[in-house]
C-alpha positions in Angstrom: 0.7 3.9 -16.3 0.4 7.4 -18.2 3.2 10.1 -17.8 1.9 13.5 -15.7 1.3 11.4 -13.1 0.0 12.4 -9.1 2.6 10.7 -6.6 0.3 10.7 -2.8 1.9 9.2 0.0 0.7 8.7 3.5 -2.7 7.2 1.3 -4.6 5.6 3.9 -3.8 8.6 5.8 -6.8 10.6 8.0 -6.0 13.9 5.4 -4.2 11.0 2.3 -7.2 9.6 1.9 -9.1 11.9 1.5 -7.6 13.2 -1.0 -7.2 10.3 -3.1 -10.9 9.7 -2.8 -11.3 12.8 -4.6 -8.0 12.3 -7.4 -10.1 9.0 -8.2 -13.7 11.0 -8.6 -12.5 13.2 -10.9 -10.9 10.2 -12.9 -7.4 10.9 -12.3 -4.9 7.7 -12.2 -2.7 8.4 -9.3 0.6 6.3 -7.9 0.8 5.9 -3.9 4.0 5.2 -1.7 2.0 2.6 1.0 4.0 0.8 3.3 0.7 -1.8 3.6 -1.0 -2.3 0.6 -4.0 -4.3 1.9 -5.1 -0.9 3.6 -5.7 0.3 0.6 -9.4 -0.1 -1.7 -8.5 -2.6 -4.8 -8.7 0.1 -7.8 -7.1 -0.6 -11.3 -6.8 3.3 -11.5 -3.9 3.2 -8.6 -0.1 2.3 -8.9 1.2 1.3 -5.8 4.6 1.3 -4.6 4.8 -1.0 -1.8 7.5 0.6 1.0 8.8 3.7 3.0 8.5 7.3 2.2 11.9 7.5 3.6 13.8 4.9 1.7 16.0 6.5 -1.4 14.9 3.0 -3.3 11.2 3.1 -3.0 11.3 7.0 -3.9 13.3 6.2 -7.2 10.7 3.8 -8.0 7.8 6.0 -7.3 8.8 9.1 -9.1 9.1 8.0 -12.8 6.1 9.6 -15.0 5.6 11.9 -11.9 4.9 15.2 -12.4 2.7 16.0 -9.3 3.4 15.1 -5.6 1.1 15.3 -2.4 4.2 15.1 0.2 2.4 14.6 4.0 5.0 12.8 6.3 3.0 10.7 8.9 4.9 12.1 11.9 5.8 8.8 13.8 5.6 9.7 17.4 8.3 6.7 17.8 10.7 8.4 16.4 13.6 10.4 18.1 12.3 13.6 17.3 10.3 15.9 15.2 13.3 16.4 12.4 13.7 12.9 12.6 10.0 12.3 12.0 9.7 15.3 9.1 12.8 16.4 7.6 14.5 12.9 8.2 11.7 11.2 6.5 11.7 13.9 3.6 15.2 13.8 2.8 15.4 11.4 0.4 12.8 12.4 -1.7 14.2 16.1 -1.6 17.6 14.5 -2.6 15.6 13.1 -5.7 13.8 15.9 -7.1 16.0 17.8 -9.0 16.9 15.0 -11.2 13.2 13.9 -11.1 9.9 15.4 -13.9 8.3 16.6 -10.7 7.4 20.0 -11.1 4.6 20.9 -8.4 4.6 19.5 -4.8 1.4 20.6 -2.4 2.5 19.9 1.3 0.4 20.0 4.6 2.2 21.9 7.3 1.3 24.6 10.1 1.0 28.1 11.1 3.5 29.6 12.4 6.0 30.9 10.3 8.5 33.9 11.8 7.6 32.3 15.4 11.0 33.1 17.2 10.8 30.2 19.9 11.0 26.4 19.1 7.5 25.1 18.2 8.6 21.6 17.5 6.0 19.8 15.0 5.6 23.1 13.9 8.9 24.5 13.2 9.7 20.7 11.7 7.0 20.6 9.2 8.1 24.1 8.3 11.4 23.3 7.8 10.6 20.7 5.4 8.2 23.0 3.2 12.1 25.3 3.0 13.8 21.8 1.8 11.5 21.3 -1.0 11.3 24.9 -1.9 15.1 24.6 -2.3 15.2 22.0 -4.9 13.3 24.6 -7.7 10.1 22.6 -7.3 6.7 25.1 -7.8 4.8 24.3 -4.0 2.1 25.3 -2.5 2.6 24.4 1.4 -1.2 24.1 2.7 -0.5 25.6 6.8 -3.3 24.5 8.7 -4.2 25.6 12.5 -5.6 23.3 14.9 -7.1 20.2 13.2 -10.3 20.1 15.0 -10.7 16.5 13.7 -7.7 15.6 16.6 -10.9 15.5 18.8 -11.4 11.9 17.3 -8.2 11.0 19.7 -10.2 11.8 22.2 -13.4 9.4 21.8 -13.2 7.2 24.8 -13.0 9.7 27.3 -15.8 11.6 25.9 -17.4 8.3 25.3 -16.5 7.1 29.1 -16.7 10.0 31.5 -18.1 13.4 29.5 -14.7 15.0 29.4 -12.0 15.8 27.3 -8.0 17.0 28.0 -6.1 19.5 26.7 -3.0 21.4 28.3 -5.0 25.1 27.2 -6.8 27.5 29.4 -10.8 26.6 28.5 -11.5 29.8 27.3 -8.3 30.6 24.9 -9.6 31.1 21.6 -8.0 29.6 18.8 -8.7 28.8 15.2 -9.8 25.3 14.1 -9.7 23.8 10.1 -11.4 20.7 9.2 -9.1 18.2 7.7 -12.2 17.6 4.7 -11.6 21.3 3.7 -7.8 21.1 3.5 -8.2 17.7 1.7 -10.7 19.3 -0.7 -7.9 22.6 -1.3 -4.9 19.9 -1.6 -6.9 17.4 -4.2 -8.0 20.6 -6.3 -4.5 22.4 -6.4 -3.0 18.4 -7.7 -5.3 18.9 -10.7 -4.5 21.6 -11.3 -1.3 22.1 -13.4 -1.5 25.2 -14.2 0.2 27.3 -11.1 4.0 28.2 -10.3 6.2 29.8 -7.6 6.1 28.8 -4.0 3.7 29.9 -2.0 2.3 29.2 1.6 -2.3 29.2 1.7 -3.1 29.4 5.4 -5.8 27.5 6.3 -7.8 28.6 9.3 -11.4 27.6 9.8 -13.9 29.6 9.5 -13.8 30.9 13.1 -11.8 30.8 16.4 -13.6 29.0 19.3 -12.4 27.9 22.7 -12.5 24.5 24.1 -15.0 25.7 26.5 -17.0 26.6 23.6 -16.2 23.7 21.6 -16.9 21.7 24.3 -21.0 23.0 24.4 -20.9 22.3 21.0 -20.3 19.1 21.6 -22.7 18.3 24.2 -25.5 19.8 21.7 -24.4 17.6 18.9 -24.2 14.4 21.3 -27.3 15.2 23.6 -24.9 15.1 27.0 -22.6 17.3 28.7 -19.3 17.1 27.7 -16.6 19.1 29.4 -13.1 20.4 28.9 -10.7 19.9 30.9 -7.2 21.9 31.6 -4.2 19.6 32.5 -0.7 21.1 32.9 2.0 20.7 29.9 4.2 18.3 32.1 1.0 15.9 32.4 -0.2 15.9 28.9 3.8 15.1 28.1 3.6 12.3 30.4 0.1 11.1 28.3 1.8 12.0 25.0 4.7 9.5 26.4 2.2 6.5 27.1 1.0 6.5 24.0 4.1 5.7 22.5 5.9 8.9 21.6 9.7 8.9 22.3 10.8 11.8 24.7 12.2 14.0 21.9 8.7 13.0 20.2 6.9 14.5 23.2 8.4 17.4 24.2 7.9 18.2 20.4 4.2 17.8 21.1 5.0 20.1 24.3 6.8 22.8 22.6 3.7 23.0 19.7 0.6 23.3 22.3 3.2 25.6 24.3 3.7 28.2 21.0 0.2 27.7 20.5 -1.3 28.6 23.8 1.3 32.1 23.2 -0.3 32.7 19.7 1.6 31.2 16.9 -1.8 30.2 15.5 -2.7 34.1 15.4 0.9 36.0 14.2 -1.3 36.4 10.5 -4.7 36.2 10.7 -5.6 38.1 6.9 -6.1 35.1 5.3 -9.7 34.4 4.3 -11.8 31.9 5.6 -14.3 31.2 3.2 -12.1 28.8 1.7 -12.2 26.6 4.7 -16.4 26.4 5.6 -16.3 23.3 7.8 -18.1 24.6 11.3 -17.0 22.5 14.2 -20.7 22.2 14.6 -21.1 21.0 11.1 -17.9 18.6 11.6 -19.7 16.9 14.9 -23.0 16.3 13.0 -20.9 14.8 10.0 -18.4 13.3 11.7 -18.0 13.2 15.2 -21.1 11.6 16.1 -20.4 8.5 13.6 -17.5 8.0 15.2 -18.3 8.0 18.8 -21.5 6.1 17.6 -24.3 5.0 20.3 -23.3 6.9 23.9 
């Protein structure tokens, strides 16, 4: 494989493979860190590096010939807790790139930064955009509001009863991006080599809706009524916990919906929002509604 190569990890990813559907369309050879293999498409123009994006060995092997990384860690809700799951997982890797060719690193992280309270995933996915910064890499940390794709988690209840959950007051607006638009920004700024510094592109959607609204949308883009419903924060933990998050992992999830209900998603709202088209009405008719299939 060529030097100047494009290091992805989390490839089979909802946003990682995305974005190496579009590195391969525009012809570009690209090495993944994938822990499975088989998940992945056979495709002579990918190098994969079979293991963990948190193991110092498998790093060292990936990052030869690299000269661009897409760094997302997958936030395993089984771990102890949102550092472990972001900053533990990127440490390695940081510890590598100063001796490594890397020179441009795009990350996916969140709004939020300045918030004075503890916004767990939030503040954790922040604090490793500030660990790669410090190594001298040139990044570009892609900070996305709500994905309104996280509505896919949410198929069988639609699917089963019309409703949907969420620990928000119905009629809270809030912004929403669509992961295809932040895969799109993250694929395009990998081929490109031609920007420097560090530099955070909020990524917002291109309007605030609530749930309440969101939820009409929905029952016009599935031809039923769908509904949102407001749970308390000590409920959804308990949900977030029967899934399979560890306790630190959910009250993580607790402290992010908490900091977003009191705004963190709105402290900057001058970024522009053309660059981010996706409707939440366009992302049911493309998306949504082959997912949930025939209701």
């Amino acid at each position: 494989m060529e030097d100047n190569m494009i290091l992805l990890t989390t490839p089979t990813g909802d946003i990682g493979h995305r974005v190496l559907g579009r590195l391969l369309d525009a012809g570009t050879h690209v090495r993944v860190i994938a822990r499975d293999p088989l998940k992945l498409s056979m495709d002579n123009r990918i190098d994969v590096i079979q293991g963990s994006m948190s193991d110092a060995d498998t790093i060292a092997q990936a990052l030869p010939g690299v000269t661009r990384v897409f760094w997302l860690p997958p936030g395993d809700p089984s771990l102890p807790s949102a550092r472990a799951a972001y900053r533990g997982v990127s440490q390695a890797f940081c510890d590598a790139l100063p001796g490594s060719e890397v020179t441009q690193v795009v990350t996916i992280s969140a709004l939020g930064r300045g918030w004075p309270k503890p916004a767990g995933l939030v503040t954790a996915t922040l604090e490793v955009d500030d660990m790669i910064a410090r190594t001298g890499v040139h990044l570009r940390a892609l900070t996305c509001a709500s994905l309104m794709d996280n509505f896919a988690r949410q198929i069988e209840p639609i699917r089963a009863t019309g409703m949907f959950y969420q620990p928000t007051p119905g009629d809270k607006k809030l912004p929403h991006v669509a992961k295809s638009d932040v895969a799109r920004i993250a694929a395009d700024l990998l081929l490109d080599t031609g920007w420097t510094d560090v530099q955070e592109l909020p990524l917002l959607g291109p309007e605030d809706l609530s749930f309440d609204e969101m939820a009409d949308i929905l029952s016009e883009a599935l031809g039923r009524p769908v509904k949102a419903v407001e749970i308390s924060m000590s409920q959804f933990e308990e949900m977030m916990r029967g899934l399979g998050a560890s306790e630190g992992m959910a009250q993580a999830y607790v402290e992010m919906l908490t900091a977003k209900n009191e705004g963190i998603d709105t402290l900057d709202m001058t970024a522009s929002r053309r660059t981010t088209p996706t409707t939440f009405r366009e992302w049911c008719d493309r998306e949504f509604r082959t997912l949930i299939g025939e209701i």
